[in-house]
C-alpha positions in Angstrom: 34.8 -46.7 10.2 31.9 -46.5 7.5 29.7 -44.6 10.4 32.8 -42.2 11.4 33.0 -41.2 7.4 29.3 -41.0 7.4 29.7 -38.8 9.9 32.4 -36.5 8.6 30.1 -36.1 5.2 27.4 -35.2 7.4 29.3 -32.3 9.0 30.8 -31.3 5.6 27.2 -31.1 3.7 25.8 -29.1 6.7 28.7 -26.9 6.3 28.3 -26.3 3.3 24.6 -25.4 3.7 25.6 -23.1 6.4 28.3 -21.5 4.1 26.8 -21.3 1.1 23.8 -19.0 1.8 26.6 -16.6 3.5 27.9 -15.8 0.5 24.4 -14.2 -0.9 25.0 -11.9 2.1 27.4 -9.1 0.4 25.7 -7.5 -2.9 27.5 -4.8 -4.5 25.8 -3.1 -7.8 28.5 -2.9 -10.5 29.2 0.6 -9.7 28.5 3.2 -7.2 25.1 4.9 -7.0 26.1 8.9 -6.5 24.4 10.1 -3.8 22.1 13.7 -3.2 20.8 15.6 0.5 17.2 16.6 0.0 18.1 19.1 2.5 21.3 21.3 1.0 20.0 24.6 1.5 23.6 26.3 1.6 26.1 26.3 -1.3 26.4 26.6 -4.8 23.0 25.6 -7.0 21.4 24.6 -3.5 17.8 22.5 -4.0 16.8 22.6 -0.8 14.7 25.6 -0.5 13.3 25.5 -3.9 9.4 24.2 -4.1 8.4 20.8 -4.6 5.0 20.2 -6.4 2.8 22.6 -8.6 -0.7 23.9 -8.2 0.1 26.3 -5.3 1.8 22.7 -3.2 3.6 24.4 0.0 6.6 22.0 0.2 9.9 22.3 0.0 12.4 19.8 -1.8 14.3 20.1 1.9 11.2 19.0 4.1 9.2 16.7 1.7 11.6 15.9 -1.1 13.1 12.5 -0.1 11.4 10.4 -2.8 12.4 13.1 -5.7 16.1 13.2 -4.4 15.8 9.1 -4.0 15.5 9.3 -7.8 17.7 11.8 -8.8 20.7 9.1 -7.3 18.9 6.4 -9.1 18.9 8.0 -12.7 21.9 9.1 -12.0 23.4 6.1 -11.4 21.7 5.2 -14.9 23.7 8.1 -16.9 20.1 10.2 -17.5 20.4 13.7 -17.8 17.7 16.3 -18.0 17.8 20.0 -19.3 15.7 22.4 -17.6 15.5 26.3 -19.2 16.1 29.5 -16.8 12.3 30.0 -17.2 12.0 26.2 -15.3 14.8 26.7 -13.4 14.6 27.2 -9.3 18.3 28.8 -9.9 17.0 31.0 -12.4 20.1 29.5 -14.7 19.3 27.1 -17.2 20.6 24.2 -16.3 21.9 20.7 -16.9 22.3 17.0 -15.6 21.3 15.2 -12.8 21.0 16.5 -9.4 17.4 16.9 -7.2 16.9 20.3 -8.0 17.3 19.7 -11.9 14.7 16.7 -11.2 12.5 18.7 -9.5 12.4 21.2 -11.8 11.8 18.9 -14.8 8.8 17.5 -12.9 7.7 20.7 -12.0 7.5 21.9 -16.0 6.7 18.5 -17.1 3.2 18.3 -15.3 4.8 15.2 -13.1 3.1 16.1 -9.8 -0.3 15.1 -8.8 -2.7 15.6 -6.4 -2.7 12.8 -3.6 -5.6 12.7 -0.3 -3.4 13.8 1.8 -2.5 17.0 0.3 -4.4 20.1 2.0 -3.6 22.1 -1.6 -2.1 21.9 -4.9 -0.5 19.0 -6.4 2.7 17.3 -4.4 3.0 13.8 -4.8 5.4 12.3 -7.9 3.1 10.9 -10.7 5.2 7.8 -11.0 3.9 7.8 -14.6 5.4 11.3 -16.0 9.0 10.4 -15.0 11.6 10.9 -17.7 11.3 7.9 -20.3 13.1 4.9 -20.5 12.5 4.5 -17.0 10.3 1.0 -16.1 9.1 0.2 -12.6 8.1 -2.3 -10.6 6.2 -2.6 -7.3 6.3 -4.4 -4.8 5.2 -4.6 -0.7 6.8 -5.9 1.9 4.1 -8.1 4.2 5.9 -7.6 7.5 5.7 -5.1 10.3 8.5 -6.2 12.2 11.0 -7.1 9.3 11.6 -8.1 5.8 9.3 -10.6 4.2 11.6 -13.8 3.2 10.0 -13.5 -0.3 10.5 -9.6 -0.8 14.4 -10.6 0.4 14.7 -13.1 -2.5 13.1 -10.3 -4.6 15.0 -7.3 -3.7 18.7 -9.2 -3.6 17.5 -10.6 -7.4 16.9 -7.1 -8.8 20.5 -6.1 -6.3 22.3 -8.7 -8.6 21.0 -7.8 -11.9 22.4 -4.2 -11.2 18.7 -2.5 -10.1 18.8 -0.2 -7.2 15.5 -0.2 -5.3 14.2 3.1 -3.6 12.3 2.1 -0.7 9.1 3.0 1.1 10.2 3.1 4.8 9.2 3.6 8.7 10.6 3.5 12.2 8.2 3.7 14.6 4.3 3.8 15.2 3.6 7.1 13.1 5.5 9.3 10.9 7.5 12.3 12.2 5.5 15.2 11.9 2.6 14.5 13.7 0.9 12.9 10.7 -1.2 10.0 11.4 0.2 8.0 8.1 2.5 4.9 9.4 3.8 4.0 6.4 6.2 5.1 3.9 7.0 8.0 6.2 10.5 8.4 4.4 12.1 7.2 1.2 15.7 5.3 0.4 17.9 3.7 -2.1 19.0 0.6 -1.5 22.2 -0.3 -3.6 23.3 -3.7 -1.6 23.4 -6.0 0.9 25.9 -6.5 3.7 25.1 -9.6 6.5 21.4 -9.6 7.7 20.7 -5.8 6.6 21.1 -4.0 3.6 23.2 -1.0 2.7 21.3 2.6 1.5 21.5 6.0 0.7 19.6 7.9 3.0 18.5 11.1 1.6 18.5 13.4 4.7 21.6 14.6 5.6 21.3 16.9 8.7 24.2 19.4 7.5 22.6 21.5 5.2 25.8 22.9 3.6 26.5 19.1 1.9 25.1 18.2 -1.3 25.5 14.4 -0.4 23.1 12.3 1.2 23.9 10.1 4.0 25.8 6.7 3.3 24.5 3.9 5.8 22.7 0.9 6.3 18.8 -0.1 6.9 19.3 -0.7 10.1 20.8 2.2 11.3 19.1 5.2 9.4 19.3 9.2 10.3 15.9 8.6 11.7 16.1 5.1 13.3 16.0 1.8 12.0 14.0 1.3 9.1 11.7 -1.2 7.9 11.0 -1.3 4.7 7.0 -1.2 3.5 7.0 -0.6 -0.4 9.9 -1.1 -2.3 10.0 -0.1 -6.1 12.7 -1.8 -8.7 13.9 0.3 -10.9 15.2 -0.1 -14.4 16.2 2.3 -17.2 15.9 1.4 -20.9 16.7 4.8 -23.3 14.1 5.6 -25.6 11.0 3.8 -24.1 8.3 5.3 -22.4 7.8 5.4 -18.8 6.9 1.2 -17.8 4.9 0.9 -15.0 4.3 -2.7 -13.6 2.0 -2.6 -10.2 2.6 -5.7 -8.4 0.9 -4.9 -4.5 1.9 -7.7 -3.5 4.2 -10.0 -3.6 3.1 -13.8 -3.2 5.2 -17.3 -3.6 4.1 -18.1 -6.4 4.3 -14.8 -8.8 6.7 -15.3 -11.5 8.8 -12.4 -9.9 9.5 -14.5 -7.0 10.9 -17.6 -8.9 12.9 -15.6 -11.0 14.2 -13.5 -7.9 15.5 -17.5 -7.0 19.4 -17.4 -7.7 21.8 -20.5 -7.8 22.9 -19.7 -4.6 19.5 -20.5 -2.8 19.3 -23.5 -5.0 22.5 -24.8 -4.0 21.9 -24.1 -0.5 18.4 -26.6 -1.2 20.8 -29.1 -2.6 23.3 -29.2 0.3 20.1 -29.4 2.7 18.7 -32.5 1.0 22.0 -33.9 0.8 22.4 -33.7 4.6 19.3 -35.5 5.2 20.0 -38.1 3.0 23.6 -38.6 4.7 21.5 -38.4 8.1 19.1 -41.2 6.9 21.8 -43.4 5.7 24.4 -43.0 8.6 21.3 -43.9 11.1 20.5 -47.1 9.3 24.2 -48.3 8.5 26.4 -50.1 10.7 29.9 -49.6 12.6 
């Protein structure tokens, strides 16, 4: 009789060790994160043609713009809004709000593009230091090729939880599309929760050029494959502070960020587990 209780506890702690991680796996942010098409090139106050960059840069917010339009949703989603004059303006209307053509041309006026090594002229990568203030990031990366770190996991569903979406550094096969020999961060996402084993996004590139709205979906199964993630960047908004920058390139076990990304549903989980060895040890020593 004591054995066949022992026994039931057994099955009842590992059930419950089984269960209770489950329910980390849906993350929701407290409200939705609107979401932008890097490539609308055909309707009202389209931003798809309009140039990304300064200094004579050749891109286009519809062929390079992923990252810009990945935080254009993201400061949406944090009620910023930017004002842009018809001298600034792509449209040639001044303008106001959030959108990636308004971003764009803030970052444009506001000096916010710099000149990275892979540029063959002018200036077109964001300087993540001239975006609009209030806005504090932090970085991390993601030490897997084939997957998601366990750690940068525990990280990115702690920032999830605390209401941060995270745009993401991502990639999908060998090299990026293009021809380019770069093989990482090749495309850029938001992610704004987790569902099972994989994580929900907004991918920026929607295909129909006439939509303003980027493409709802999950990491897994992105417009260009499935992506795995190689930088990721939490991103918080605090009006009236200057731009916060906190460069973290890596992301170890034992950094504070990765104790305080531990919730109370991973330390339940340890408690059910230890609680199921215990059970074991004492059912295999007791008697019928």
């Amino acid at each position: 009789m004591i054995r066949t209780s022992l026994r039931i506890s057994l099955w009842v702690a590992i059930a419950a060790f089984v269960a209770i991680p489950a329910l980390a796996q849906t993350i929701e942010l407290p409200k939705s994160v609107p979401s932008f098409n890097q490539a609308y090139t055909n309707g009202p106050n389209a931003w798809g043609d309009c140039p990304l960059g300064t200094d004579g840069c050749p891109d286009q917010v519809c062929i390079t713009g992923c990252l810009t339009t990945a935080f254009a949703s993201v400061l949406a989603y944090h009620d910023v809004t930017l004002s842009v004059t018809a001298a600034e303006s792509c449209s040639g209307q001044a303008q106001s709000g959030m959108d990636p053509g308004i971003l764009n041309d803030w970052l444009r006026a506001h000096a916010a593009y710099g000149r990275c090594a892979q540029d063959p002229i002018g200036s077109c990568c964001l300087d993540w230091s001239r975006l609009p203030n209030g806005v504090a990031l932090t970085f991390h990366v993601n030490r897997s090729n084939v997957g998601l770190n366990p750690v940068a996991s525990v990280v990115i569903d702690h920032a999830l939880r605390q209401g941060h979406p995270i745009i993401a550094g991502v990639h999908w096969g060998a090299f990026c599309h293009g021809g380019t020999g770069q093989s990482e961060d090749c495309h850029w996402v938001v992610l704004i929760g987790r569902t099972g084993e994989t994580y929900t996004i907004i991918d920026p590139y929607n295909a129909d050029s006439s939509s303003p709205y980027g493409i709802r979906t999950t990491l897994d199964a992105g417009v260009h494959g499935a992506y795995i993630i190689d930088r990721f960047v939490i991103v918080e908004y605090s009006p009236g502070s200057t731009p916060i920058l906190a460069d973290i390139p890596s992301v170890r076990p034992s950094s504070s960020a990765d104790r305080s990304g531990t919730s109370w549903i991973v330390f339940l989980a340890t408690l059910a587990l230890v609680a199921a060895v215990a059970i074991l040890v004492t059912a295999t020593g007791g008697g019928d």
